[in-house]
C-alpha positions in Angstrom: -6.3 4.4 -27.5 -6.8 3.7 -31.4 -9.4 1.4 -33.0 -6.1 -0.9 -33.8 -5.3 -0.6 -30.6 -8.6 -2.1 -28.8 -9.2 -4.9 -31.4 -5.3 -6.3 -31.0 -5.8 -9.2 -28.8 -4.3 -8.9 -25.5 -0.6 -10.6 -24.7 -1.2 -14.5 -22.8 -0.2 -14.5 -19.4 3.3 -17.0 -19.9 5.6 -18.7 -17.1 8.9 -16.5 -17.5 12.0 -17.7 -18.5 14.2 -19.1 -15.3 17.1 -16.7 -16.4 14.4 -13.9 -16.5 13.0 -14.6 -12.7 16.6 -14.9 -11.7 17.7 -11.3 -13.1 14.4 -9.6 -11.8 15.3 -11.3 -8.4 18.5 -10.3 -8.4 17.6 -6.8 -8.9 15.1 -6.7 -5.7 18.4 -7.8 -3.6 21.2 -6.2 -4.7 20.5 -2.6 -5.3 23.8 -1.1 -4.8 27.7 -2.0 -3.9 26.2 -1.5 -0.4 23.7 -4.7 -0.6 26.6 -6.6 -1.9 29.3 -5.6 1.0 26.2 -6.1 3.5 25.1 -9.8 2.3 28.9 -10.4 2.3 29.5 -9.2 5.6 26.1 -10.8 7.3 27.5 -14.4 6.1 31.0 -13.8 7.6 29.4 -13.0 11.1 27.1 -16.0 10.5 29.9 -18.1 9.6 31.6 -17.2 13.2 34.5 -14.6 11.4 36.5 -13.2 14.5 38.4 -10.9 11.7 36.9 -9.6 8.5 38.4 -7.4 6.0 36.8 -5.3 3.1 38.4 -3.8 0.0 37.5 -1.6 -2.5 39.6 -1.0 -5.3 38.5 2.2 -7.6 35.0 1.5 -7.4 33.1 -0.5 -5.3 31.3 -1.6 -8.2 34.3 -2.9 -9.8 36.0 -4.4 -7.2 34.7 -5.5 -3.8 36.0 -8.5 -1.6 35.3 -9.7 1.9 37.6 -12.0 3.2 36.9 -13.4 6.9 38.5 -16.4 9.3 35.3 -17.8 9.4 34.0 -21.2 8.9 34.8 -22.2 5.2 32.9 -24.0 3.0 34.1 -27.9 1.5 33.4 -28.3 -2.3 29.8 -29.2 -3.1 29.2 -26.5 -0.4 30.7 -24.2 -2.4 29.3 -24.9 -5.7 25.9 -24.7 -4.0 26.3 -21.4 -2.2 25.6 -19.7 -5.8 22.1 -21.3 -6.2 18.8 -19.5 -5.5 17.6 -20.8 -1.9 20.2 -22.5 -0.9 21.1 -21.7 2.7 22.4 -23.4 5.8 20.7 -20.8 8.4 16.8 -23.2 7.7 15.5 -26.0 7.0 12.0 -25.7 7.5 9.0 -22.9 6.9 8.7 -22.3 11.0 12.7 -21.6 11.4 11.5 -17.9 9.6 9.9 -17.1 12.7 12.4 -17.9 15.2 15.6 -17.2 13.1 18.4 -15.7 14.6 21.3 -15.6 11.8 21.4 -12.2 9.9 20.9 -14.3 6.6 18.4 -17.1 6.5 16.6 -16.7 2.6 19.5 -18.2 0.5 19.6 -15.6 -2.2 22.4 -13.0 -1.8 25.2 -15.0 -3.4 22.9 -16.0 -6.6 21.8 -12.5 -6.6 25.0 -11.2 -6.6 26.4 -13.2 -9.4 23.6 -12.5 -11.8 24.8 -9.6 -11.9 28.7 -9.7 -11.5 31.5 -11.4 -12.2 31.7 -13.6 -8.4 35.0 -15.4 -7.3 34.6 -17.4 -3.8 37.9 -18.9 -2.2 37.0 -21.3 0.5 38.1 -23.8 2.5 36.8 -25.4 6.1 39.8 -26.4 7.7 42.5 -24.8 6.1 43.9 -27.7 3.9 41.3 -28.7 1.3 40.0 -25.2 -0.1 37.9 -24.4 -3.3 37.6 -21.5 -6.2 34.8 -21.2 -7.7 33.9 -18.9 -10.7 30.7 -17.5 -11.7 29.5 -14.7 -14.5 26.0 -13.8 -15.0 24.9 -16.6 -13.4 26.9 -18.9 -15.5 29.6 -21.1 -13.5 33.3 -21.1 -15.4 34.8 -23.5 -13.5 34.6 -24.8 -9.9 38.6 -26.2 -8.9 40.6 -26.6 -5.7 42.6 -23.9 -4.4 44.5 -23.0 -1.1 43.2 -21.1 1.7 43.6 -20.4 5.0 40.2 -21.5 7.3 37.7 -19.1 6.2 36.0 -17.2 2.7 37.2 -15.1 0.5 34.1 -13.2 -1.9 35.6 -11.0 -4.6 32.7 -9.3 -7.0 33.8 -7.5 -10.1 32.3 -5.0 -12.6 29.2 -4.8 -10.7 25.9 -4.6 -12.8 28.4 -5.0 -16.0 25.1 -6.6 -18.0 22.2 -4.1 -16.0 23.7 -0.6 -17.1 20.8 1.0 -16.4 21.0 0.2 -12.6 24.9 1.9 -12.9 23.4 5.5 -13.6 21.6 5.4 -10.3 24.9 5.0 -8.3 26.8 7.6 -6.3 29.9 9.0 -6.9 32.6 6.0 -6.1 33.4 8.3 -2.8 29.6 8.4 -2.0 28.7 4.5 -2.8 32.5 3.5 -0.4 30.6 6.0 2.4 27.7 4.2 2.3 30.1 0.6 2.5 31.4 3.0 5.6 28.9 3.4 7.4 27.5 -0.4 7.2 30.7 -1.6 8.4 30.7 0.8 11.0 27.0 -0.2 12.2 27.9 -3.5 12.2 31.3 -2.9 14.6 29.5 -1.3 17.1 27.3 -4.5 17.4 29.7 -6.8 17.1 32.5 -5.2 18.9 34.5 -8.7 19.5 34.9 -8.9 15.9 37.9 -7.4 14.3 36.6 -5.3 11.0 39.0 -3.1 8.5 38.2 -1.4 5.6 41.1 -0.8 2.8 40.5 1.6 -0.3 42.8 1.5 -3.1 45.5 -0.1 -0.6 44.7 2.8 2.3 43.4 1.7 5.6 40.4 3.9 5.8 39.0 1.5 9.2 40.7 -0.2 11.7 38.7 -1.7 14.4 40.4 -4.0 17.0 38.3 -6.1 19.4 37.4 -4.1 22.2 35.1 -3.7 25.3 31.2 -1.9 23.7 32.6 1.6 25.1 36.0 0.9 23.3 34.7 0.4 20.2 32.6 3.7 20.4 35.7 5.8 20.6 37.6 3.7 18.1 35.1 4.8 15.6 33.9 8.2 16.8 37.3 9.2 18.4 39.3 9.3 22.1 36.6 11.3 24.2 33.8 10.8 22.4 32.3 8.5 25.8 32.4 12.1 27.4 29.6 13.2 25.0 26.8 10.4 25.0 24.8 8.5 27.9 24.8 4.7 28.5 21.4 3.1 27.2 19.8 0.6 29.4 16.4 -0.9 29.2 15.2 -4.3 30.1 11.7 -5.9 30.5 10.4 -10.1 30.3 9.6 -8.8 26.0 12.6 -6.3 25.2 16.0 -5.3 26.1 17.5 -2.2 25.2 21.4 -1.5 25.4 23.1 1.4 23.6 24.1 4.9 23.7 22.6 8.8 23.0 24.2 11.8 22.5 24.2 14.9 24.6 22.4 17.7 23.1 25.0 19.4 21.8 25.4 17.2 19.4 21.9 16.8 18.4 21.9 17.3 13.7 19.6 17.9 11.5 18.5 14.1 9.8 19.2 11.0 11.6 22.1 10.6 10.1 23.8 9.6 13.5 21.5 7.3 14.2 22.2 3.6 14.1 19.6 1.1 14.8 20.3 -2.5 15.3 17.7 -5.3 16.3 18.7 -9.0 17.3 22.3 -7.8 15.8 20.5 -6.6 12.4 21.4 -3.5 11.5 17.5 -2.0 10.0 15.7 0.5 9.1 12.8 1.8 11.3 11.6 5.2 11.5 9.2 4.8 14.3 12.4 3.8 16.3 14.0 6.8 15.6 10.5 8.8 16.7 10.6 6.9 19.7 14.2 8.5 20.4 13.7 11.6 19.5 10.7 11.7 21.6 12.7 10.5 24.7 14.3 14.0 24.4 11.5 15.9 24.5 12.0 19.7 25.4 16.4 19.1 25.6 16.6 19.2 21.7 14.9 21.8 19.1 11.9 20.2 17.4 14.1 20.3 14.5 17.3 18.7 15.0 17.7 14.7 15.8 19.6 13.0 18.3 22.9 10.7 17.9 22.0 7.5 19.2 23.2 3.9 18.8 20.4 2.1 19.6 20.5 -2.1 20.8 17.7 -4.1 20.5 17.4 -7.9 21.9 13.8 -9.0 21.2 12.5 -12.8 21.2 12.7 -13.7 17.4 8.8 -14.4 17.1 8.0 -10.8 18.0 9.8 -10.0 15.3 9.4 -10.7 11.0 12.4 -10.0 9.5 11.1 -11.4 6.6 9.1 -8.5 4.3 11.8 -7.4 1.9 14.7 -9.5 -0.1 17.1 -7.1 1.7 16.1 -7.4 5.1 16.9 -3.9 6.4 13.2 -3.6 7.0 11.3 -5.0 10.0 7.9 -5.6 11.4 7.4 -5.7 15.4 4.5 -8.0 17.1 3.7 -5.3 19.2 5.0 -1.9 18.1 3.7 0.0 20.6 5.5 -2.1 23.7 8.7 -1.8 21.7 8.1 2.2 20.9 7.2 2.6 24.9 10.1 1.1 26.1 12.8 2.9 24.2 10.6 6.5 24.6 10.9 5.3 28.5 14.8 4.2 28.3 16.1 7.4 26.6 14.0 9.5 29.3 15.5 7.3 32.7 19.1 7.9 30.7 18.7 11.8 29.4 17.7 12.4 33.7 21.3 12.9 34.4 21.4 15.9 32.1 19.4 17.7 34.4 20.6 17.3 38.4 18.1 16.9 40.5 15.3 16.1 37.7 12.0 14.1 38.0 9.3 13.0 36.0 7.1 16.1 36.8 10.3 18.4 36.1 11.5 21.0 33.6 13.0 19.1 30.2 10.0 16.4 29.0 7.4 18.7 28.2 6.2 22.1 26.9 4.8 22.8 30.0 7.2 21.6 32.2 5.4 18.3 32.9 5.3 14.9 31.4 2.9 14.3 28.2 -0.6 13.1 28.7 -1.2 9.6 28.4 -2.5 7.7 25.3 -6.6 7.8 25.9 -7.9 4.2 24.1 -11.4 3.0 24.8 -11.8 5.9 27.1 -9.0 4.3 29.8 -5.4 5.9 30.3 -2.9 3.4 29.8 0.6 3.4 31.2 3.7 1.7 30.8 3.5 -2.1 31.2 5.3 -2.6 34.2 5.4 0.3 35.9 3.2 2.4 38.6 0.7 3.9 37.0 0.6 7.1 39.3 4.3 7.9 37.9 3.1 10.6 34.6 6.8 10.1 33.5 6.7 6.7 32.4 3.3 6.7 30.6 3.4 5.5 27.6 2.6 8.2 24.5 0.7 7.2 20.9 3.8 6.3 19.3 2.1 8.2 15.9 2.3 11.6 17.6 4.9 14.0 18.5 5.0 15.9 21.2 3.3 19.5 21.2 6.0 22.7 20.2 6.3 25.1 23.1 3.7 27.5 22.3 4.7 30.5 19.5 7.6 27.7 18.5 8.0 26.9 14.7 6.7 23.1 13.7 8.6 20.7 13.5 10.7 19.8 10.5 11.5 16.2 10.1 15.0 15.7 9.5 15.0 13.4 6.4 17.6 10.8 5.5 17.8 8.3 2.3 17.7 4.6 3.1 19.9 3.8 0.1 19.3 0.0 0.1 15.3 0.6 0.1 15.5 3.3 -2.6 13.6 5.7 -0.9 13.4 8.6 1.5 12.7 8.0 5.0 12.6 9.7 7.8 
C-alpha cells in the first residue's frame, strides 16, 4: 500500500440504492435457468396444478414458460406477485417454522424479473384473467387478458442486463438437463400431477398421473421396478418412503440420487451418506447407490429457511434422521441376501454389523428398537464404515449442486 494510499480517507458506510439491493438479491436466487424453472414449478404445485407444462425454446435462458391449471391469480394479485416479499404461503414470523408450501419467502417472481424480461397470464376462474409485463424490474403494463383457470410464466432473455452471470452457464443441452432432471425429481414426488417438458416443440417428458411405482417406470423405463427395492421407514419423528437400486446399478457420483423432504426436492450430503452406508459391504466403497429417497418430517424439526434458494436444509436432530434412513436401507437391502440377518455376511467388513456410536462412554442404539439387536445400532453419522482390510479407500463420488454453485458430495 502507497503513502497516497493510507492517507485517502476511507469510503462512508451508505444505505444502498433500492434498485442496487434488488439486483444483488436477485442474484442470490436465481442462479441459473434451473432456479427460474424450479421457483416456477414450486408455485404451480402450491397453487394446486393437477397439469403443468414446461417449454424451452433454443435456450432456456431465452425462453422458458410454465404454464399450470392451477389456481390463478385476480388483478391486484397479479400486479403484486412481482414485489419483493410478497407471498400468500405466511403471514406471520412463526409460519417459517411450521411451513409446509415449497415457497413461503416471496422473492422468486421479483427475482426473476430483475433479471428478465417476465410475462404472467392469469386468471382465477377462467373468465376475468390478467397480463402483466415486467423488464428489469420495471412494470410495462398490467391489462386484462383471457385465460383458462390457472398461470402462465413466460421469462425471456435471461440475465439480458447481468452478462457476466451468462458465461457461467452450460451449454443450452446442459442448462435443459439440469431443467430435466428438476422436473423429474419433482414427478416422482408428486406423482398425481401430470408434468411434460417440450423443447423447441419436441416432447422430451411425458408424465401421466400414476400410482408411485407407475411413475418410476414412466421415467426410468418399463422394468425398471425389477431393479430397485421399496423403501419403508416410519417412527412418531420420521417417515421414510422411497426406492434403492440393486447393486448392479450402483455409479460412480450420486448422480442417481434424488432426495426429497416434506415434498422439497434438497440438497443434503449427509443423506446420501446415510444411504450409502445402508449398503455397507453390497457396493464397492467407490461407487454410490440409485436411490429415491422420501422424507415426511414434522415442519419444526426442520429449517428450510438458510438460503434464498431453498435446496439446502437444516434438521433438528440430524443424527435421528441419519439413523433412521442408515436403518431403512439396511431392513430393505435384507432381501438381497436370502436368508440374511443382522449378524450376517453383507453389512460389515467382517461379516458383522458396525460397532455402535460410544458417547459419554455409553453405547447407544437405535431409538426404538432392542438394544441387544447389533443390526440396528445406530453409527456416527460423520464416519464411514471401515474398507475390508488390503481394500483401496474410499473415493467419494462427487456431484455439482448447480443451484448452490458448488461441489458437493
Amino acid at each position: 500500500m502507497t503513502a497516497r494510499e493510507r492517507s485517502e480517507p476511507k469510503a462512508r458506510v451508505r444505505r444502498l440504492e433500492p434498485a442496487v439491493v434488488a439486483k444483488i438479491a436477485a442474484g442470490e436466487m436465481i442462479l441459473r435457468p434451473l432456479s427460474v424453472a424450479k421457483e416456477l414449478v414450486e408455485n404451480a404445485l402450491d397453487a394446486g396444478a393437477t397439469r403443468i407444462r414446461l417449454e424451452i425454446r433454443g435456450a432456456a435462458d431465452r425462453f422458458l414458460s410454465v404454464s399450470d391449471d392451477g389456481a390463478g391469480m385476480d388483478r391486484d394479485a397479479c400486479g403484486l406477485a412481482v414485489e419483493r416479499h410478497a407471498t400468500s404461503k405466511i403471514v406471520e414470523a412463526d409460519d417459517i417454522d411450521r411451513v409446509r408450501t415449497l415457497g413461503f419467502r416471496g422473492e422468486a417472481l421479483a427475482s426473476i424479473a430483475r433479471v428478465a424480461r417476465l410475462r404472467i397470464v392469469t386468471s382465477p376462474d377462467g373468465e376475468e384473467g390478467s397480463e402483466l409485463v415486467v423488464r428489469g424490474g420495471e412494470v410495462e403494463g398490467l391489462r386484462p387478458a383471457g385465460r383458462a383457470r390457472g398461470t402462465t410464466v413466460e421469462v425471456e432473455d435471461l440475465f439480458f442486463n447481468s452478462p457476466v452471470r451468462k458465461r457461467f452457464l452450460r451449454s443450452p443441452a446442459g442448462e435443459n438437463r439440469l431443467v430435466q432432471r428438476m422436473l423429474t425429481a419433482y414427478g416422482l414426488v408428486r406423482p398425481d400431477v401430470g408434468f411434460r417438458l417440450v423443447v423447441d416443440g419436441q416432447e422430451k417428458l411425458t408424465l401421466t398421473p400414476a400410482d408411485p411405482d407407475g411413475r418410476l417406470e414412466q421415467i426410468h423405463g418399463a422394468g425398471f421396478g425389477k431393479k430397485v427395492l421399496a423403501l419403508h421407514g416410519e417412527n412418531p419423528r420420521i417417515r421414510i418412503e422411497g426406492w434403492i437400486g440393486i447393486p448392479e446399478i450402483a455409479r460412480t457420483g450420486s448422480q442417481g440420487q434424488t432426495i426429497l423432504v416434506n415434498g422439497r426436492w434438497v440438497s443434503h450430503p449427509a443423506l446420501g451418506h446415510a444411504l450409502r452406508q445402508g449398503y455397507g459391504d453390497l457396493i464397492p466403497a467407490t461407487k454410490q447407490p440409485f436411490a429415491v429417497l422420501i422424507l415426511e418430517i414434522p415442519g419444526e424439526s426442520v429449517d428450510v429457511n438458510i438460503h434464498p434458494t431453498k435446496r439446502e436444509i437444516r434438521f433438528l436432530d440430524e443424527r435421528i434422521v441419519f439413523a433412521e434412513v442408515v436403518r431403512t436401507v439396511r431392513e430393505a437391502t435384507r432381501a438381497l441376501v436370502p436368508g440374511l440377518s443382522g449378524g450376517e455376511r453383507g453389512w460389515g467388513a467382517s461379516g458383522h454389523a458396525p460397532p455402535p456410536v460410544v458417547r459419554d462412554g455409553e453405547r447407544h442404539p437405535v431409538p426404538g428398537r432392542p438394544a441387544g439387536n447389533e443390526f440396528d445400532l445406530m453409527f456416527r453419522p460423520t464416519q464411514p464404515e471401515r474398507p475390508t482390510a488390503g481394500a483401496p479407500e474410499p473415493v467419494q463420488g462427487r456431484e455439482e449442486d448447480p443451484e448452490a454453485g458448488v461441489r458437493v458430495p
